[in-house]
N, C-alpha and C positions, 0 to 999 in steps of 0.2 A: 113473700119474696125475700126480704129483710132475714125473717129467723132461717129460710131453706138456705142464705145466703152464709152465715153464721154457721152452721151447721156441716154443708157441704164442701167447706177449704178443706178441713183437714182429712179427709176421705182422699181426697185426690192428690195428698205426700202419700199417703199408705200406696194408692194405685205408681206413683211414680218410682217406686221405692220400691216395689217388693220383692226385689232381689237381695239386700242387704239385711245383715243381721247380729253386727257385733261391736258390744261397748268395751270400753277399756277403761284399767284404775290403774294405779300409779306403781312406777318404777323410775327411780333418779337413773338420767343418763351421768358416766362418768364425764369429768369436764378434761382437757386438755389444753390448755395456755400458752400458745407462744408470742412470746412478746421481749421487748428490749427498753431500755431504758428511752425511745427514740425510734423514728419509721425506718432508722438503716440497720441499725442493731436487732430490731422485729425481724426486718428480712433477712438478715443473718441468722437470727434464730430460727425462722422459716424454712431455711435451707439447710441449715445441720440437723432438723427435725427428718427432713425428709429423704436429704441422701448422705450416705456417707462417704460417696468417693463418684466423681462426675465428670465429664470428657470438658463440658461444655457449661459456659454459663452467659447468662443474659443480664446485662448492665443497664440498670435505666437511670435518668434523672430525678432523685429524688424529691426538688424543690417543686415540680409543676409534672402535669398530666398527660398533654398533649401527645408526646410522641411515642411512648410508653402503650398508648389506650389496645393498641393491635396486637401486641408482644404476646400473648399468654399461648396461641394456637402453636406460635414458632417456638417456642420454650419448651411446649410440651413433646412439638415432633423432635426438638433436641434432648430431650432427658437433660435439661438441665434448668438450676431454681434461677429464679430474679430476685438478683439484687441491686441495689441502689446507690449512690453516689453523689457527690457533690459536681458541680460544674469544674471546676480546676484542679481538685486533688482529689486524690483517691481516698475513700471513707474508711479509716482504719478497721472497725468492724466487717466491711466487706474485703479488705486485705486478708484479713485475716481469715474469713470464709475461703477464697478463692485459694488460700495456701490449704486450708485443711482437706477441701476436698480434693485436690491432687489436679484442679482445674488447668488444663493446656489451652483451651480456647476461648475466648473473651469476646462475644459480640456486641455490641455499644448500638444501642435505637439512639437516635436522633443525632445533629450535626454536634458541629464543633461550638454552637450557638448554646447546647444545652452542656453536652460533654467536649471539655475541650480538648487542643491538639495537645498541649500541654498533657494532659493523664492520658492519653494516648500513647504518648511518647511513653510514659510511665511505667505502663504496662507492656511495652514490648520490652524496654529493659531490663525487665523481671521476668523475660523468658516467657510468655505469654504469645499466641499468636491472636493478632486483634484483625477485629472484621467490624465494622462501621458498618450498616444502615442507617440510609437516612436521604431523605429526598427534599426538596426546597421548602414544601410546611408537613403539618401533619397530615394532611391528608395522601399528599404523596408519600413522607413515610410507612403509613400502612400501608400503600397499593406494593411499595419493598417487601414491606415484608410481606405480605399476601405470595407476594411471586415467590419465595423462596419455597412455599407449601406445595410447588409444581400444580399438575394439571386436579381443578377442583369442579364439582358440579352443585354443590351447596356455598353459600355465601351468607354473612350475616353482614347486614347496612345500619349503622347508627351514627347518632349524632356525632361532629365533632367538637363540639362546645361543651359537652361535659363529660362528666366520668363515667356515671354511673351506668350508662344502657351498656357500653363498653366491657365493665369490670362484669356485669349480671352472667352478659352472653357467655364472658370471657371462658372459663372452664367448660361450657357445654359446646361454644368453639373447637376447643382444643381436643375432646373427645371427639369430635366428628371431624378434625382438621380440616375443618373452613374456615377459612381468612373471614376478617373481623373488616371493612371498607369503611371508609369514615368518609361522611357527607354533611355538608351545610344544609339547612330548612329549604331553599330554592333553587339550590344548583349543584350540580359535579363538577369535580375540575375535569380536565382531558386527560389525565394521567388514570383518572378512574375507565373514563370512555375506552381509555386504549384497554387496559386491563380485562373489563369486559369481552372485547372484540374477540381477546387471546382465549377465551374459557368458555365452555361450553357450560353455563349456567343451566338448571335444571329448577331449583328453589333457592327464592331471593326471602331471607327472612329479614323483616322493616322493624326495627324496633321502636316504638312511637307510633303514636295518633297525626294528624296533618298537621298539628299546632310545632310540631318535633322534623316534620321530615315531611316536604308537603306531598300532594298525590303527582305534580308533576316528576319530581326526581323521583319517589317509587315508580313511576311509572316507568321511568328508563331502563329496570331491572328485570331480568326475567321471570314472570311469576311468583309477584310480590304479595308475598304476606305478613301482614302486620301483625303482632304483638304489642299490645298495647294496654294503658293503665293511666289513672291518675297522677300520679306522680310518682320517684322513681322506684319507693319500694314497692306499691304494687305494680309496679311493669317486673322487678323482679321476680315477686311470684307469679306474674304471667309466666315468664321465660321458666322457670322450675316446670309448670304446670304442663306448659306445651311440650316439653323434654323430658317428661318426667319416666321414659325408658330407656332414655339416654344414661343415665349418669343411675350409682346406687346410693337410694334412700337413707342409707344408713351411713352415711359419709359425709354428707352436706356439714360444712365447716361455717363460719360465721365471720362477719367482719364489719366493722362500722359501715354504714352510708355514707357518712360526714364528712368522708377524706377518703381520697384515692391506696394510699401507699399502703396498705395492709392486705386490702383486698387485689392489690395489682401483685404482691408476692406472693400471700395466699392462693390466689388463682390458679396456676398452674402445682402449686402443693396440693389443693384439692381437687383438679384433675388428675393426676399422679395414682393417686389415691382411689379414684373412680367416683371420686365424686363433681362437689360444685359449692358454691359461696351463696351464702344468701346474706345479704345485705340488713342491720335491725339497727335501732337504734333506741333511746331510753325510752321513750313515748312509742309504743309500735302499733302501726297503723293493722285494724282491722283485718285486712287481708293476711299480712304476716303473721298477726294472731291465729289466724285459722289453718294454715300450712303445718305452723308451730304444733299444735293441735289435735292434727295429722297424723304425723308423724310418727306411726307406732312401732317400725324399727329404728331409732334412735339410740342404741344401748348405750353410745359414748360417741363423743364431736368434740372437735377441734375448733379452737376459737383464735383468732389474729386479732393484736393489739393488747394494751395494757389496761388497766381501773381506770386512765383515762377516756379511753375509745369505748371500749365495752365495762361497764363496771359489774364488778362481783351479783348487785344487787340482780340486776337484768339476766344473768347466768340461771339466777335462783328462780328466776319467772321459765326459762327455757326449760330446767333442766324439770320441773314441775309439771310442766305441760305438755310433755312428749308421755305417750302412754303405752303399756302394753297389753294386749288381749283379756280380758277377764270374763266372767260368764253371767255378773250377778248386773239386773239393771232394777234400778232404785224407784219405784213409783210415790215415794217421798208419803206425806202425814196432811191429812186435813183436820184441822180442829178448834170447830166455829167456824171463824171468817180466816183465820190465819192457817196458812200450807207452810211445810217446811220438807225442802229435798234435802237427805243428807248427801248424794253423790253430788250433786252439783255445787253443793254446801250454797244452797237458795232457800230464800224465803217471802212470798209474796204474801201481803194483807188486801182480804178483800171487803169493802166498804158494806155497812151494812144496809140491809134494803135489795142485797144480789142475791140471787139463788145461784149454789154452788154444788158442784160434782168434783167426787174425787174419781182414779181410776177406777174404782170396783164399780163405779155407781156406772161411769161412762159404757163399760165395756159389758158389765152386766154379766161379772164373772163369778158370782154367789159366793165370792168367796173371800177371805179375809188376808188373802194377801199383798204384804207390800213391795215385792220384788218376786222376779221371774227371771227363768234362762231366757240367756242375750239372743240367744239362738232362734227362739220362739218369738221374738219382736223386730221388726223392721221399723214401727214409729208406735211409740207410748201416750197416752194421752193419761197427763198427772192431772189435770186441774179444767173446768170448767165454770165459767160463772159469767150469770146473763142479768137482765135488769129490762123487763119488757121483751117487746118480739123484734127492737132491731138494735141493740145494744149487746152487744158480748163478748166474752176475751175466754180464751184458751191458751194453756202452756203444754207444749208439748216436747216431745225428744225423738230424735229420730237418728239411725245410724249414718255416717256420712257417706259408707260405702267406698265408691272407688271415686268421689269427687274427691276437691282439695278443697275447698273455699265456701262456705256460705251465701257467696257472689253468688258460684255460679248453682248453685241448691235454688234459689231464687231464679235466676237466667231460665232455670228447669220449669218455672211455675210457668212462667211467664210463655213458653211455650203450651203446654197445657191446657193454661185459660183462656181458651180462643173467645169466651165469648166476655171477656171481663176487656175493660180500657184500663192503659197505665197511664198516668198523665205525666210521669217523671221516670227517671233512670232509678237503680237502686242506687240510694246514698248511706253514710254510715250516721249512726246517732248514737251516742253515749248515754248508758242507762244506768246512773250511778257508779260506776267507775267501768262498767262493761261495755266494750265497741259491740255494735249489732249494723248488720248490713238491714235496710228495711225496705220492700216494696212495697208502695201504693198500690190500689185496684181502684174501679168504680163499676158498679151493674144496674142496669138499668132494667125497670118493666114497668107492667099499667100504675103499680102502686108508686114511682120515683125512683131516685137513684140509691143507692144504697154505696158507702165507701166501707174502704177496711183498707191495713194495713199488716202487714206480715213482718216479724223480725226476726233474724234470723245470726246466730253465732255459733261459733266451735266453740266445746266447752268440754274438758277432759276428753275429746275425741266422741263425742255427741253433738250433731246439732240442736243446739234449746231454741225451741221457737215459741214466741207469742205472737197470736190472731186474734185479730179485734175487730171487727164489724159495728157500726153505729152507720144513724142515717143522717146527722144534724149535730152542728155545735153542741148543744148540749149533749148528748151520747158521747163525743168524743172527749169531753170534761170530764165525763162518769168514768169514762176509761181510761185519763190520764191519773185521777185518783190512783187506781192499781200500780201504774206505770211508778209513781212517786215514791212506793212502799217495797219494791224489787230488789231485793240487794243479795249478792253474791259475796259469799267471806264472813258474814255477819252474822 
């Protein structure tokens, strides 16, 4: 049971798979920088990037989030950029925007609490016609601006305690001009209640799991759908992933996590544009990795913020990792105990005492080569090595196809293996400097149970997967050995 166990995982990626059939090798995307000395000067630069002359412009609060979080869908139905400002004076780099681009109309998000009557006054004496939004908190705020979008049948509901579900949706908002509603974890105010009553809602998109937005407020919504993730950058590549026909691939701009004010100007810059923000930060979390990954129309992106927010180093990881088409897929070198892939620039040692297979031996293809048309492979099997009949590990590559994530390449098995138990969710685990999403199994028959574990990453726009089977502590020792000798870059 044990070795059929070992044996039959990776048959059933080839079965799930065989539609797919193309690896990709490197091409630098161009990079594009806009950024200021500072998050009001950024948006200024944001906005001379994007337009050159505009009816209309959108004023937020620079110091905090709150009232701002809705503004991107309204900006965009106005063809006009957001920029920022201080609470009592008007922020000389945004003066200075709102002169160059010949801007007549000034709308201001939030009260006189964030933007005062003072720079209001300001602006109308410099010939400006000013239009205030803004309702008793933020949540009435967005229900403003919501109404200003007239009659909608899509809606997006997030938090209103922080930024980030906000800024994700924001640009795929604005492409589909549905208001952005902001809700607390247990309740709506009435100004949401009434809003609803007025719209014929059709799809309610829930950003967040119950811990975010509980199931009684979605439930007040019509035909609520979640989006949801760990924490917030994989909830943004959820929101990519589920709109991913929404917006063009090849435009996604980038913006810190870590702060609002880049990704709130950007937003509607990269709606403009046809695209969308995605959120990374210096550490980026597995998910993002694999989007990154992804990405094989990438030829050049736009980035918001300075070396502070995003630094150069992190560009050099992005701009490496987006790939374009190529033909050739790499079944790498076995020799002795130690394999070396040079596409994946991998190389794992395996202990002695293991019998081991390379491709040619696996596939049983007489023949001596070490690479083949991408075209003629949906999943490659580089490496095999066993140590008895219920101990074993396999490396393998597989195209990602039209998924995004190694998540959900996993989500995939696990459908699949009706007859296998998961005892946990897929979690991530770092393999020497590499995040892998990894699902548990366990199979059971007359002989015991039998475990394994699957890992799974984007890697140059391949999924690399290692399969491990063992039936007892000791087996899974013999196979953390392997695990310890894995290194990628080295």
């Amino acid at each position: 049971m044990r070795k059929k166990l070992f044996v039959v995982i990776p048959i059933i990626i080839c079965l799930l798979l065989s539609s797919y059939g193309t690896v990709f090798a490197t091409e630098t995307p161009a990079t594009t920088r806009l950024a200021g000395n500072d998050r009001y000067e950024t948006a200024a630069q944001i906005a001379k990037a994007g337009w050159q002359q505009a009816d209309c412009a959108v004023l937020a609060y620079g110091g905090n989030y709150p009232d701002a979080l809705a503004a991107v869908p309204l900006a965009y139905k106005l063809n006009a950029p957001i920029l920022l400002t201080n609470k009592d004076t008007l922020n000389a780099n945004t003066s200075n925007v709102l002169q160059a681009l010949k801007i007549k109309t000034v709308y201001l998000i939030g009260g006189t609490g964030v933007i005062s009557a003072n720079q209001e006054t300001q602006l109308k004496n410099a010939r400006y016609t000013v239009k205030r939004i803004a309702g008793q908190d933020r949540y009435d705020t967005a229900i403003k601006i919501a109404a200003e979008l007239g009659a909608v049948h899509e809606i997006a509901v997030t938090t209103g305690s922080d930024y980030a579900d906000a800024l994700s949706i924001g640009p795929i908002a604005a492409l589909k001009q549905m208001p952005i509603i902001l809700v607390s974890k247990d309740q709506i105010t009435n100004g949401v209640q009434s809003y609803l009553s007025s719209q014929s809602i059709t799809t309610t998109y829930i950003i967040g799991d119950q811990s975010i937005i509980s199931d009684t407020v979605a439930n007040k919504f019509s035909n609520p759908e979640r989006i949801t993730g760990k924490e917030k950058y994989e909830r943004n590549v959820a929101i990519l992933d589920e709109f991913w026909s929404t917006f063009d691939q090849s435009k996604v701009c980038f913006a810190t996590g870590e702060n609002f004010a880049d990704a709130l100007a950007g937003g509607v810059y990269a709606a403009k544009k046809g695209g969308t923000v995605m959120l990374i930060k210096n550490d980026l979390p597995v998910n993002t990795c694999d989007y990154l990954n992804h990405m094989t129309s990438l030829n050049s992106y736009t980035v918001f913020g300075g070396e502070g927010a995003i630094p150069s180093s992190l560009l050099l990881y992005i701009s490496s990792h987006t790939r374009t088409p190529s033909t050739t897929l790499d079944f790498g070198t076995l020799s002795g105990q130690n394999y070396t892939n040079n596409y994946f620039n991998l190389s794992i040692t395996i202990p002695d005492g293991w019998q081991t297979e390379d491709n040619i031996a696996l596939t049983q293809e007489g023949t001596d080569s070490t690479s083949t048309d991408a075209s003629t492979y949906d999943l490659a099997y580089l490496l095999s090595a066993s140590k008895g009949d219920s101990t074993g590990f396999i490396a393998q590559s597989s195209d990602i196809g039209t998924l995004v994530s190694s998540k959900n390449f996993l989500e995939l098995y696990k459908v699949a293996l009706t007859e296998f138990v998961f005892p946990r969710e897929v979690y991530t685990q770092n393999l020497n400097g590499t995040n892998f999403n990894v699902l548990e199994f366990q199979a059971t028959d007359n002989s015991g149970i039998a475990y394994g574990k699957i890992y799974a990453a984007v890697v140059k726009g391949q999924i690399c997967l290692f399969t491990i089977a063992y039936s007892d502590s000791a087996g899974l020792a013999e196979v953390n050995q392997i695990f310890s000798s894995i290194n990628f870059g080295q």
